[in-house]
C-alpha positions in Angstrom: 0.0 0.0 0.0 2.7 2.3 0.9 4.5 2.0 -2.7 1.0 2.9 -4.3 0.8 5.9 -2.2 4.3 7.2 -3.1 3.5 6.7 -6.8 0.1 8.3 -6.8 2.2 11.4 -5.0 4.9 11.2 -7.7 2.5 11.6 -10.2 -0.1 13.7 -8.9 2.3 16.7 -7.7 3.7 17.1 -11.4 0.1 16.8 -13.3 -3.0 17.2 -10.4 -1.4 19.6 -7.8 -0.7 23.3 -8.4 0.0 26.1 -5.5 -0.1 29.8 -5.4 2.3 32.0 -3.8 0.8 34.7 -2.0 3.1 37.6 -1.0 5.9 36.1 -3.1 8.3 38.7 -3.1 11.7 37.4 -4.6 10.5 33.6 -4.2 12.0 31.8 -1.6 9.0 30.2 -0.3 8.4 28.9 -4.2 12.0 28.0 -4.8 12.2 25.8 -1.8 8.7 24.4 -3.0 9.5 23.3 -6.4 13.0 22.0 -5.2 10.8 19.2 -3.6 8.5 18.9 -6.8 5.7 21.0 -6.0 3.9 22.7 -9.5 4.4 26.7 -7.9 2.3 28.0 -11.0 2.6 31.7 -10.1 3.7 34.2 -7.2 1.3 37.7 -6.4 3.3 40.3 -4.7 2.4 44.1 -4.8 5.8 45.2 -4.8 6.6 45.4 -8.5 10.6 45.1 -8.2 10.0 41.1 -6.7 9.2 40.2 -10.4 12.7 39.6 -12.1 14.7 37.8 -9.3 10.8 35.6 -8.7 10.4 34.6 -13.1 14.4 34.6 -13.6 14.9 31.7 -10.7 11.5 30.1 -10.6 9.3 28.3 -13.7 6.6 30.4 -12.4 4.4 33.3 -13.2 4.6 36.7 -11.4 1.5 39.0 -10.8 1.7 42.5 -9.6 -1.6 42.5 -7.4 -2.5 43.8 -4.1 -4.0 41.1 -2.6 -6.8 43.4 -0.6 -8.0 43.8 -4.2 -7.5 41.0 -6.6 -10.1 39.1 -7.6 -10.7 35.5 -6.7 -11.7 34.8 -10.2 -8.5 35.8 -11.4 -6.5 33.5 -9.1 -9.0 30.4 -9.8 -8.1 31.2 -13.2 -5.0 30.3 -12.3 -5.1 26.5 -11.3 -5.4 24.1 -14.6 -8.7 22.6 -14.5 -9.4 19.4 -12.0 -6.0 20.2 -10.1 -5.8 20.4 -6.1 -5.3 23.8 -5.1 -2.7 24.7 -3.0 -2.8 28.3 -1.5 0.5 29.4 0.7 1.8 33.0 1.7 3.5 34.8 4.6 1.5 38.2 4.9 4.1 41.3 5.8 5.7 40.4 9.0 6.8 43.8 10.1 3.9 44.6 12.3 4.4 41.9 14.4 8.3 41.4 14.8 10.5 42.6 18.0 12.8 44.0 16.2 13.3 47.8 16.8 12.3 49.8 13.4 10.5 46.8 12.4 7.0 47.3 13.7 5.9 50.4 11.7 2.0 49.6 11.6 1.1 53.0 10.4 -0.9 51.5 7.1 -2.5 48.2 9.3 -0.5 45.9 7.2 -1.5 43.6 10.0 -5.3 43.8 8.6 -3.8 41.7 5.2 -3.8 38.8 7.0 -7.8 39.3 7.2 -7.3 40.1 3.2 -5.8 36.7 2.9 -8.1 35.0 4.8 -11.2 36.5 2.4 -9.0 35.1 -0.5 -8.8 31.7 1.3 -12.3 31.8 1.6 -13.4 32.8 -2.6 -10.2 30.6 -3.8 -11.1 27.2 -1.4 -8.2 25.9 -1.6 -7.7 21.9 -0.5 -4.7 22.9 1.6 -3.4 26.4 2.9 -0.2 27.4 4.5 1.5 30.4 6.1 4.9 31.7 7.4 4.9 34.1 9.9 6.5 35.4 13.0 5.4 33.8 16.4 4.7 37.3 17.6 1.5 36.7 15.4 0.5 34.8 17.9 0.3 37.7 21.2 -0.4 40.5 18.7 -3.2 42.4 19.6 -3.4 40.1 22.6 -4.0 37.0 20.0 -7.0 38.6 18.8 -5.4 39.0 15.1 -4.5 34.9 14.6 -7.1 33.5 16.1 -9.5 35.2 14.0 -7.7 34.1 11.5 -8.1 30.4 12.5 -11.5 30.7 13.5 -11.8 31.7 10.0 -10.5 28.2 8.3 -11.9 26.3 10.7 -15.5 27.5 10.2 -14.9 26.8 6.5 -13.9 23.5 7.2 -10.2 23.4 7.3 -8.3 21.7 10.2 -5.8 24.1 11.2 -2.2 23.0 12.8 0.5 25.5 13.6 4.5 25.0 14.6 6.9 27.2 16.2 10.6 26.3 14.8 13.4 28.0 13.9 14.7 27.7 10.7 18.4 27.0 11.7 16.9 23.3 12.8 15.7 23.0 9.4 18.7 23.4 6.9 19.0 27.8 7.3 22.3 28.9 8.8 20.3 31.5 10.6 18.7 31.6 14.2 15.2 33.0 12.6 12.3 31.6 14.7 8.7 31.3 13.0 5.4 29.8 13.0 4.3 28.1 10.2 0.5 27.4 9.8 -1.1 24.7 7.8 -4.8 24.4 7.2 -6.2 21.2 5.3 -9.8 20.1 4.3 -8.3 16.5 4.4 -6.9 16.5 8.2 -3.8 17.7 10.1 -0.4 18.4 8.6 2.3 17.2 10.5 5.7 19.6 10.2 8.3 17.4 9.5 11.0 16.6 12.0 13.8 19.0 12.8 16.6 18.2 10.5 19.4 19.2 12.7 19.6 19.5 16.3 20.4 22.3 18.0 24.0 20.9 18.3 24.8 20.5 14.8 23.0 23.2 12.7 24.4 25.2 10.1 26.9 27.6 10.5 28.1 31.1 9.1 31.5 29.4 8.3 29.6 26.8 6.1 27.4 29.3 4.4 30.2 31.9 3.8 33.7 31.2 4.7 34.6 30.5 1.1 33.5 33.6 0.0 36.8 36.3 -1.0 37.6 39.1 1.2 36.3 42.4 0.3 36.7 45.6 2.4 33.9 48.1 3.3 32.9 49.8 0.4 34.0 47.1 -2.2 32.7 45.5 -4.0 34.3 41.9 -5.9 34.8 42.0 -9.6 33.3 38.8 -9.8 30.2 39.2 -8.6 27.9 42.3 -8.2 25.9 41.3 -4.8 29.9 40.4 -3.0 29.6 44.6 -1.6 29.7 46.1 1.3 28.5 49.4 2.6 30.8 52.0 3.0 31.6 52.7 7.0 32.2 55.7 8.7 35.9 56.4 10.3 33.9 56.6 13.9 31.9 53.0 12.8 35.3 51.5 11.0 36.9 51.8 14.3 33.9 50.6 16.5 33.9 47.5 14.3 37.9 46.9 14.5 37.3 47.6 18.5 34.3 44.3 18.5 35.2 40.4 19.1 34.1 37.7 16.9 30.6 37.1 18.4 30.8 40.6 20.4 29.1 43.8 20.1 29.2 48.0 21.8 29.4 46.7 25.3 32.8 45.6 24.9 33.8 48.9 23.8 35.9 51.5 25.0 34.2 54.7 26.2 35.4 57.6 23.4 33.2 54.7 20.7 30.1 55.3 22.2 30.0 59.0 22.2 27.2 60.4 19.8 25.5 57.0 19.8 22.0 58.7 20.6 20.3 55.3 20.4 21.7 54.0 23.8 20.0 57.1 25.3 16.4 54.7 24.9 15.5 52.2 27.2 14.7 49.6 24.4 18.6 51.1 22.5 20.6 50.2 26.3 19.5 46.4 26.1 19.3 46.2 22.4 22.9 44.6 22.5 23.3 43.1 19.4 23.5 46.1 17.5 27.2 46.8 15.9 27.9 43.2 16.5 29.7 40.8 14.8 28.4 37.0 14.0 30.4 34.3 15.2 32.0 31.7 12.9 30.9 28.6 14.6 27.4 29.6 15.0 24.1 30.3 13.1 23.6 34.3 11.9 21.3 36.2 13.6 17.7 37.0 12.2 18.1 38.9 8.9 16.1 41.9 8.2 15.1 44.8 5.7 18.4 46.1 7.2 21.1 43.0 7.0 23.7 45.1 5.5 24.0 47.8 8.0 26.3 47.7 10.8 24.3 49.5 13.6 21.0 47.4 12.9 22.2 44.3 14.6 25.0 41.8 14.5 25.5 41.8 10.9 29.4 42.9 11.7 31.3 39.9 10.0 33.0 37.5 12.0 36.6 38.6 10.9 36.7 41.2 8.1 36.0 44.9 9.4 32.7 45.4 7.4 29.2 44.3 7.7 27.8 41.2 5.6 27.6 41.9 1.6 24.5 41.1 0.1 25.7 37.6 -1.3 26.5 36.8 2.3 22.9 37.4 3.9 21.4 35.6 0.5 23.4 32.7 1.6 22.9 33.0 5.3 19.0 32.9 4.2 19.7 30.1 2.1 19.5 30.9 -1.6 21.8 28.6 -3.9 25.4 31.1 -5.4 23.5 31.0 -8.8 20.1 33.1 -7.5 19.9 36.0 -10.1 18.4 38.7 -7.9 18.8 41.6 -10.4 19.1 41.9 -14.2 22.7 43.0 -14.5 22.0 45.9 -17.2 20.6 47.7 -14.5 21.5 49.5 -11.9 21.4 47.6 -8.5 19.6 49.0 -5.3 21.3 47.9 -2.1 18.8 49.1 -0.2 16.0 47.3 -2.2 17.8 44.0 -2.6 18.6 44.3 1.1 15.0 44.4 1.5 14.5 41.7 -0.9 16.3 39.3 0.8 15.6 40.2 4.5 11.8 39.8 3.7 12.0 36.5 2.1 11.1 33.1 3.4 14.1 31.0 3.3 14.0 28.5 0.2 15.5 25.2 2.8 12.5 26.3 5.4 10.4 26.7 2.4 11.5 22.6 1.1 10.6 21.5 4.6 7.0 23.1 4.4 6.4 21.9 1.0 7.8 18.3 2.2 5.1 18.4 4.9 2.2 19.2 2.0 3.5 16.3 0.3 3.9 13.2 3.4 0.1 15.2 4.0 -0.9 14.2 0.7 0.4 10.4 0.8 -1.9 9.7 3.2 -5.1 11.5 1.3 -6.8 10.8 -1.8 -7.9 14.0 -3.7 -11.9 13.9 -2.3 -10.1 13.4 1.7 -10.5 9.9 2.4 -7.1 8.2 3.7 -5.3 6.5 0.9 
């Protein structure tokens, strides 16, 4: 019985299964989905600068939409006929996160998660899932996710959700977040951690083979190995900081003019201007990976913050990711943003291999297999 199951999987996920990426932005969460065979027929992001590095890297469409106004007939359209929808997105994160300068709510971006949920709803998708932050979970005291799931569960979907972090999962990166599966068959089981705590990936094996560059520079071999340009003041704060350290080890005449220790949030904010260690997993990437004074994004030897081909690789996108066509001229600031927003394609492999064990046990109409 088992052998039949696997074959009707094989089969089904090329011809019978298609999905649709929901706040796509560059693609991780589709890259990492059609590594592990998923049919990811299209991405819909509203930010219009996601569409080269999504079509360029994945065999997918992109749609510029706004999802608080596309039409569900437009997505159905989307699916070939007979095929098992698959809906999956990870709604702006921002509001939510812990992160100082990360929680601007000042246009209720929170409120698309209610936008997604009406889409769930017109769409009816056989299986759902979402990656998010777990401060989802507390914001608005809960109020915000649990309408949410009260939502898929009234429409008949049996809702599971995981907190995990990413680094146990394949992502040299400590980046903790829920992930939400809703099913009309049954309950999705995550898959097991792939590495233990002991033995997860590393900054050394996600960038140590990387050349040198200096701050400022960037490598004549490839456009996203840069690095911002420091200050004197910052170039000696980040000479003055330990592998794995950060401002508290620093001699006095370094933190003059630092007006953001003058905050009770900036005096235990500790990892900003540090450096990553070697041995261990990165920090959470932002919007803001390649700046020194947003956390510890200092690298673990060279007197510079990470390059943009570093924090790609510390979230997990393969050396041959195209991010930007190369006639034009690249934003670090935007590809900065790119990357620090996206869902990390080996996270995004372990969610579509849970879909997938889900769907050996399920025929298309929901009876077990």
């Amino acid at each position: 019985m088992k052998q039949k199951v696997e074959i009707i999987a094989k089969k089904s996920q090329k011809k019978n299964i298609a999905v649709v990426d929901v706040f796509c932005g560059i693609g991780g969460l589709t890259r990492g989905m059609q590594d592990v065979g998923l049919n990811v027929i299209a991405g819909i992001d509203y930010d219009k600068t996601c569409d080269f590095a999504f079509e360029q890297n994945n065999k997918s469409k992109f749609l510029h939409r706004d999802v608080t106004t596309i039409k569900a007939k437009e997505v159905i359209k989307l699916y070939p006929k007979n095929s098992l929808r698959i809906l999956v997105g990870c709604a702006p994160c921002q509001p939510f996160s812990q992160v100082p300068g990360e929680r601007e709510d000042k246009e209720g971006k929170w409120r698309l998660l209610y936008s997604f949920a009406d889409l769930i709803e017109k769409v009816n998708p056989s299986i759902v899932s979402m990656e998010n932050v777990p401060q989802l979970m507390s914001h608005k005291n809960g109020v915000v996710i649990k309408d949410f799931i009260q939502k898929l569960e009234a429409l008949g979907y049996i809702v599971s959700t995981y907190k995990v972090n990413a680094a146990n999962y394949g992502v040299p990166q400590r980046r903790y977040r829920l992930i939400l599966f809703a099913s009309k068959f049954g309950k999705v089981d995550l898959i097991p951690k792939l590495f233990e705590n002991a033995n997860v990936p590393t900054v050394a094996d996600a960038i140590s083979h990387l050349p040198p560059v200096e701050d400022g520079e960037i490598h004549p071999n490839d456009r996203l190995h840069r690095a911002r340009k420091l200050s004197p003041a910052n170039k000696q704060r980040i000479m003055a900081t330990s592998e794995g350290g950060n401002w508290t080890e620093w001699p006095a005449h370094l933190l003059e003019g630092l007006t953001c220790r003058d905050t009770n949030m900036g005096k235990t904010f500790t990892s900003a201007y540090g450096r990553m260690s070697w041995n261990k997993p990165a920090p959470t990437l932002t919007t803001h990976c390649t700046g020194l004074s947003n956390g510890s994004y200092g690298h673990p030897m060279q007197n510079r913050a990470i390059s943009l081909r570093e924090a790609a690789l510390l979230q997990s996108f393969p050396e041959n990711y195209k991010f930007n066509n190369e006639e034009q001229e690249l934003s670090v600031s935007i590809l900065a943003r790119h990357i620090g927003n996206a869902v990390p394609p080996k996270l995004g492999e372990s969610i579509g291999k849970s879909i997938l064990n889900h769907l050996t046990q399920y025929n298309f109409d929901g009876r077990k297999a």
